[in-house]
LODORO-460580 format. One line per 10 residues: their letters; for each residue x, y, z of N, C-alpha, C. Coordinates in Angstrom, 3 decimals. Example, Ala and Ser with C-alpha at 12.3 -4.5 7.8 and 13.67 -1.06 7.14 Angstrom:
BEGIN
AS) 13.190/-5.690/7.800/12.300/-4.500/7.800/13.200/-3.300/7.800; 12.850/-2.250/7.080/13.670/-1.060/7.140/12.900/0.030/7.870
***
This chain:
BEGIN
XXXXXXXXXX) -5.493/110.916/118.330/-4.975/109.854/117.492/-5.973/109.620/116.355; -5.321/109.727/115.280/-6.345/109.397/114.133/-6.549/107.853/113.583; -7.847/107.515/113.126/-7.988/105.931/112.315/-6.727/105.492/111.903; -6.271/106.347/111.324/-5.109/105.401/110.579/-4.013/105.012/111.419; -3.589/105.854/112.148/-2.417/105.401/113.272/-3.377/104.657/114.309; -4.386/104.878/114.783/-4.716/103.530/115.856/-4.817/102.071/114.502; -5.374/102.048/113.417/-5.187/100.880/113.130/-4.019/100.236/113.245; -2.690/100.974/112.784/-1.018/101.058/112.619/-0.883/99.928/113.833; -1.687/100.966/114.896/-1.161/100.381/116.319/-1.776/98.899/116.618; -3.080/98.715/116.267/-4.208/97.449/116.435/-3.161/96.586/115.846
XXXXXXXXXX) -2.851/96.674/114.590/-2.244/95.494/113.901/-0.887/95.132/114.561; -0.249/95.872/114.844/0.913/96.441/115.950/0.927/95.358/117.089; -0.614/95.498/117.668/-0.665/94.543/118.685/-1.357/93.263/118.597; -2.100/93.069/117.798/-1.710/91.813/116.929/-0.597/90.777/116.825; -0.033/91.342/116.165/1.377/90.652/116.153/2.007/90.438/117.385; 1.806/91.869/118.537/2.698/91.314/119.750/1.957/89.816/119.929; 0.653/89.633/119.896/-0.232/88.479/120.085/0.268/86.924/119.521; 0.858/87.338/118.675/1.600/86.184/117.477/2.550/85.450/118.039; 3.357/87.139/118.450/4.929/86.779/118.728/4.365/85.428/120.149; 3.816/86.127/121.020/3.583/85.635/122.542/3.215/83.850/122.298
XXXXXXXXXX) 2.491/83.804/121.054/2.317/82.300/120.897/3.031/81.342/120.201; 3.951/81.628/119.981/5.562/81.318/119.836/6.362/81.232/121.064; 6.000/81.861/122.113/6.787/81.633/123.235/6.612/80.255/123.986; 7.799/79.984/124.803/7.886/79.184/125.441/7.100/79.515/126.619; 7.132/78.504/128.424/6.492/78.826/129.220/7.812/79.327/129.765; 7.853/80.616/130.210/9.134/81.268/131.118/9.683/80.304/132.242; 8.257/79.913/132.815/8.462/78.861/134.611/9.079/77.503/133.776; 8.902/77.401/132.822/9.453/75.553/132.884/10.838/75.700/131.686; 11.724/75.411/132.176/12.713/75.345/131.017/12.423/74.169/129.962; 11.682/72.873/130.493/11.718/72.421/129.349/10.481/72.371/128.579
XXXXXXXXXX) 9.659/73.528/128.507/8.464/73.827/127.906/8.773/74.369/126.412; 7.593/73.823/125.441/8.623/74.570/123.997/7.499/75.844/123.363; 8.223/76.185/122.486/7.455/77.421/121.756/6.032/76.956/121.777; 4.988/77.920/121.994/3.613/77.620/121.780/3.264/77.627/122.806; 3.449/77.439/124.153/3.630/76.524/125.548/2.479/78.069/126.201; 2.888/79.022/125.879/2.300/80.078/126.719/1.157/80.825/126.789; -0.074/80.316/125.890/-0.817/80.376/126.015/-1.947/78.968/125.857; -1.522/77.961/125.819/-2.114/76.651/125.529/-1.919/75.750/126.792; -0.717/76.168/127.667/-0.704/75.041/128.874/-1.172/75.096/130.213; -2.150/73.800/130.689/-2.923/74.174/131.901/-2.028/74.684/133.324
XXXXXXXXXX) -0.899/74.038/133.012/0.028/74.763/134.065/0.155/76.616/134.570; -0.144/77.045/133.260/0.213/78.397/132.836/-1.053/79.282/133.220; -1.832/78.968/133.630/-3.446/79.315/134.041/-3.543/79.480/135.718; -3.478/80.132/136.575/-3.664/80.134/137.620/-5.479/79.632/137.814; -6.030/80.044/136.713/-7.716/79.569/137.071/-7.313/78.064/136.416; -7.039/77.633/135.580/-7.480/76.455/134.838/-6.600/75.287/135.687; -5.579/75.683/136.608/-5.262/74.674/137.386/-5.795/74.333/138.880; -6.656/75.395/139.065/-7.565/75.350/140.429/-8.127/74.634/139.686; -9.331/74.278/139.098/-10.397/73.898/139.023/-10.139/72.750/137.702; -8.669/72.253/137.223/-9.038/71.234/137.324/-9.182/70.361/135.692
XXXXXXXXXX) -8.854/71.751/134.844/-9.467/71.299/133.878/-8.847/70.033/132.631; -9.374/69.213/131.257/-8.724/68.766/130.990/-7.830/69.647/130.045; -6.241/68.719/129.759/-5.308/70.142/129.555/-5.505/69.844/128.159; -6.258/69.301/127.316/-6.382/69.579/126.025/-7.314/70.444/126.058; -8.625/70.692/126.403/-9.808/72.277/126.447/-9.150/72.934/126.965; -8.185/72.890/128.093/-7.475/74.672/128.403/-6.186/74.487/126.994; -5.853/73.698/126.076/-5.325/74.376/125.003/-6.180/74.376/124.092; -7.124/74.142/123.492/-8.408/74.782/122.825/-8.898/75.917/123.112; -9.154/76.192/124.537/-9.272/77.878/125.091/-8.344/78.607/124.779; -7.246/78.517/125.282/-6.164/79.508/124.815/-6.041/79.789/122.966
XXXXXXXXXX) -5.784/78.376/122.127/-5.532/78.951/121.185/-7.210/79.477/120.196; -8.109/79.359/120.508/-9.082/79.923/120.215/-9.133/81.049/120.667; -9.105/81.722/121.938/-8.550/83.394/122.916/-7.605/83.789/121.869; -6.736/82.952/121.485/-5.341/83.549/120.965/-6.013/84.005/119.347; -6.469/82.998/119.166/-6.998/83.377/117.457/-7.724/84.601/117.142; -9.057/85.056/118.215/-9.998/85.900/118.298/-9.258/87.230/118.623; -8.030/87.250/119.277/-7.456/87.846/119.763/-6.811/88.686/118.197; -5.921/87.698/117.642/-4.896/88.068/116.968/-6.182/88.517/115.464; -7.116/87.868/115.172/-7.645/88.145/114.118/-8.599/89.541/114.284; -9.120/89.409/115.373/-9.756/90.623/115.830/-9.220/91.592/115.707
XXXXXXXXXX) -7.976/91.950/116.094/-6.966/93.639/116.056/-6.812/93.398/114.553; -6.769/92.646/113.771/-6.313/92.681/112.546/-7.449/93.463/111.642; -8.479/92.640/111.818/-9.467/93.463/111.055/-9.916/94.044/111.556; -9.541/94.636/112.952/-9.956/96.384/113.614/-8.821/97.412/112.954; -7.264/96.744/112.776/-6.843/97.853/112.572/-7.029/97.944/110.706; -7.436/96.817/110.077/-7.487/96.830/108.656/-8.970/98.251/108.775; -10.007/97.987/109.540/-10.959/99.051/109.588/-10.436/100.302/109.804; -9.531/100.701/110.599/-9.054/101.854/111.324/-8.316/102.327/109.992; -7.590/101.537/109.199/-6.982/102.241/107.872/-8.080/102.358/106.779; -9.462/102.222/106.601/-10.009/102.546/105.822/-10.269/101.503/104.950
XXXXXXXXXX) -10.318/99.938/105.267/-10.800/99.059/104.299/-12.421/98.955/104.604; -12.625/98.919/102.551/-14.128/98.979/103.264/-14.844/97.389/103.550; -16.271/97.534/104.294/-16.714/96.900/105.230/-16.161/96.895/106.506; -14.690/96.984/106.578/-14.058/96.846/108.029/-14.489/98.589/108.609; -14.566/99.059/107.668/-14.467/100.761/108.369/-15.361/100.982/109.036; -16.970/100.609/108.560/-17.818/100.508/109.322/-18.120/100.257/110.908; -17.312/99.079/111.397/-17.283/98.258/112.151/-16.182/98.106/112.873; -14.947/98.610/112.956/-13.762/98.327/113.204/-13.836/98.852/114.580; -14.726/99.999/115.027/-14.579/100.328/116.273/-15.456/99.297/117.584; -16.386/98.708/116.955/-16.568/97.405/117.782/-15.804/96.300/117.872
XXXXXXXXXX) -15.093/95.970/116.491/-14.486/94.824/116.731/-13.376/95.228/117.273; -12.386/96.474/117.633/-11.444/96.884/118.350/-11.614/96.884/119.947; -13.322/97.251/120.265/-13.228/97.167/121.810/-13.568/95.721/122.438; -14.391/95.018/121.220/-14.835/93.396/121.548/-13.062/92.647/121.854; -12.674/92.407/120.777/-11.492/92.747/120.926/-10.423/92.216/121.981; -10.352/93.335/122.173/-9.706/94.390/123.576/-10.172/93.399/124.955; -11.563/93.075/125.209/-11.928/92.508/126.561/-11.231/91.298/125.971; -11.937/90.728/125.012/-11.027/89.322/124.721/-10.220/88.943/124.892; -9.135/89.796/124.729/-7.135/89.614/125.080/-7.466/89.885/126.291; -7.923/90.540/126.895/-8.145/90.535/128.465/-7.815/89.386/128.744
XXXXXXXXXX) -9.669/88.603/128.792/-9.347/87.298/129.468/-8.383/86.846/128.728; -7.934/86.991/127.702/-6.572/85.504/127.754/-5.484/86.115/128.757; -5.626/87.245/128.484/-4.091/87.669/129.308/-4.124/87.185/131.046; -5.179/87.698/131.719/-5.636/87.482/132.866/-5.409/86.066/133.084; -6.360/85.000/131.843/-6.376/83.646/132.123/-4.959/82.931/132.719; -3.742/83.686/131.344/-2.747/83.127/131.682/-1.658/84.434/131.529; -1.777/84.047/133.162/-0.841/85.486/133.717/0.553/85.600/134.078; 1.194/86.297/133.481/2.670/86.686/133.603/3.057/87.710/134.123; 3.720/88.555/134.778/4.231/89.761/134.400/4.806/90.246/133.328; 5.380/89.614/132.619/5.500/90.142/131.008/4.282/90.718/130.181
XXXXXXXXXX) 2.933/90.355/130.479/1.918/90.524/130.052/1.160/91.898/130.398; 1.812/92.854/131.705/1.233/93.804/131.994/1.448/94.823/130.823; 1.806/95.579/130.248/1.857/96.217/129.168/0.379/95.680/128.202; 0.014/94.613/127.894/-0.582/94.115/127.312/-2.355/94.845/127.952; -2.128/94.131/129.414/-3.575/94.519/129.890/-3.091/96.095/129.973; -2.520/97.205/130.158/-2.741/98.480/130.405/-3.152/98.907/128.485; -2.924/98.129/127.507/-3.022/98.592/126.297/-4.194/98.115/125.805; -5.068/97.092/126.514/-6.395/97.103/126.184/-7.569/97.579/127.072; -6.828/97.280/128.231/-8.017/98.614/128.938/-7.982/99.769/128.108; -6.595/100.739/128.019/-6.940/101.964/127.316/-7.806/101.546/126.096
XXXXXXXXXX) -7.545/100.703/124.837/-8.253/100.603/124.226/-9.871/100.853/124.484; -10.186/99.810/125.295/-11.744/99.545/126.153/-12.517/101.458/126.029; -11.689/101.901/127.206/-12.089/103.252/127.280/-11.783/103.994/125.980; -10.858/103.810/125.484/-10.719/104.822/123.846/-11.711/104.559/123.051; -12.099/103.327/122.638/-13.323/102.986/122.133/-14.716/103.680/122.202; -14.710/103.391/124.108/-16.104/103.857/124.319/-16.327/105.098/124.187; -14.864/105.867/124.626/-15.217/107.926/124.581/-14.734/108.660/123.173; -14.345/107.623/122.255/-14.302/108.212/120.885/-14.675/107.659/119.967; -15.791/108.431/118.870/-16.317/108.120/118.091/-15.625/109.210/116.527; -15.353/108.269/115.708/-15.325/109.054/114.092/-16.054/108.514/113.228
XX) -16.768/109.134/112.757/-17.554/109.792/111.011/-16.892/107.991/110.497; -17.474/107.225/110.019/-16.964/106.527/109.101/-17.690/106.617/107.579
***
């Protein structure tokens, strides 16, 4: 896979990142758009332990931000903008763990696609290197 099509793809998943924070919570019908990564309900950790549900929506949409801005200017690097080119392959695998924990934090099964596309990332990162 070359820079330019993994960026294609980074920004690609980005946006899936966007779309997801627009969603509602699947479990509650009367939960509204936004609901699915911001609500303490939606956290299997953040409702053990408790937390208040305005910092687990500060966590999420901060996860969500780092998340969505991160693939952006990994895949803006991966197409060859400069300063990002330099750097795009760290901020693609930093990244990558990041959407982790949000995904993990607040877990769905809709979300598996998500974690199998940043693990690969994780490892694509670490075992390929290009010339920038």
């Amino acid at each position: 896979m070359t820079p330019t099509l993994l960026g294609i793809f980074l920004i690609a998943h980005a946006i899936a990142h966007a779309g997801l924070t627009t969603a509602p919570d699947p479990s509650d019908p009367e939960s509204t758009p936004g609901d699915f990564f911001t609500q303490k309900n939606r956290s299997w950790l953040f409702q053990r332990i408790n937390l208040d549900s305005g910092f687990v929506q500060n966590i999420g949409r901060i996860l969500v931000f780092i998340s969505i801005a991160g693939f952006i200017l990994a895949g803006l690097g991966g197409l060859g903008v400069p300063g990002l080119s330099q750097i795009w392959h760290g901020v693609a695998g930093t990244t990558a763990i990041i959407s982790l924990i949000l995904l993990i934090l607040f877990w769905h099964p809709w979300l598996i696609l998500g974690v199998v596309i940043n693990i690969g990332l994780v490892i694509f990162m670490l075992l390929n290197t290009w010339p920038v």
